[in-house]
C-alpha positions in Angstrom: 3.1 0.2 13.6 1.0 3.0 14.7 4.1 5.0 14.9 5.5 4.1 11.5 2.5 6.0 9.8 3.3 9.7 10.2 7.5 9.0 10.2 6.8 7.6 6.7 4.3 9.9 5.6 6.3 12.9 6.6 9.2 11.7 4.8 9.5 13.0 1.1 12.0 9.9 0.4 9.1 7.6 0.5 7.8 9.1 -2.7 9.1 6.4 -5.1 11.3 3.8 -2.8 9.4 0.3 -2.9 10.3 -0.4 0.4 9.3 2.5 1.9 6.0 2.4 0.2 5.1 -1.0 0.7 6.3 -0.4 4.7 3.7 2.7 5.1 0.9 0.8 3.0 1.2 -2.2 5.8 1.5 0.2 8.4 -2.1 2.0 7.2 -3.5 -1.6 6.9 -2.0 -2.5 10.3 -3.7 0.7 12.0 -7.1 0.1 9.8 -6.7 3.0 7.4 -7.8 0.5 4.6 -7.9 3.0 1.9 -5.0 4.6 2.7 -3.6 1.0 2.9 -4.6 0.4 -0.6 -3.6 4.0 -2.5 -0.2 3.3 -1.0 0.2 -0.1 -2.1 -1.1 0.9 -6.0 1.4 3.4 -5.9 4.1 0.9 -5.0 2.7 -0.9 -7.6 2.8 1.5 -10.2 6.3 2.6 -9.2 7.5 -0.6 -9.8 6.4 -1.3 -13.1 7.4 2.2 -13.9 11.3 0.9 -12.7 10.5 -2.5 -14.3 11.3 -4.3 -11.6 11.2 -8.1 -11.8 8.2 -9.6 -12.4 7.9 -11.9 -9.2 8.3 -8.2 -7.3 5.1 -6.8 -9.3 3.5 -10.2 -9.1 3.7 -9.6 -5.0 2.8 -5.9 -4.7 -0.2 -6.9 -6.6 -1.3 -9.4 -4.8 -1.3 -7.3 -1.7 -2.8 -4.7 -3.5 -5.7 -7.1 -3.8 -5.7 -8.4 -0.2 -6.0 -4.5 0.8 -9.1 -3.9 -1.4 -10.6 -6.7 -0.5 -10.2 -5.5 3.2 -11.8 -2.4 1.7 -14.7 -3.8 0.4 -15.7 -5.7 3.7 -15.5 -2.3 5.4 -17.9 -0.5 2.5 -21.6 -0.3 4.0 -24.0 -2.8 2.6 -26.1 -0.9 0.0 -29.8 -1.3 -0.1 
């Protein structure tokens, strides 16, 4: 997975393909890059509702989306 990071992010294709997006957001989460992990997936997100895709689609990329932030917010420090 560590691999798949910069081929995807160096490819201007990835833009606004689902797959693509949702491959490289898996691939940040798989290498820890949480927030990266997460900005990916929302984008996913958003590109699919911009395509409407079908709704079981959105329903999934938005569930992962959640499963990344909460990731995130176990890796936030603890404030005082």
């Amino acid at each position: 997975m560590a691999l798949a990071v910069p081929l995807l992010n160096s490819n201007p294709s990835v833009a606004n393909d689902l797959f693509s997006l949702t491959t490289l957001a898996a691939a940040f989460a798989e290498t820890g890059q949480i927030l990266p992990a997460v900005q990916t997936q929302e984008h996913a997100l958003d590109v699919a509702r911009q395509l409407s895709a079908d709704s079981v689609v959105i329903d999934d990329l938005a569930s992962t989306a959640a499963r990344y932030r909460e990731r995130l917010v176990h890796l936030e420090p603890a404030r005082p």
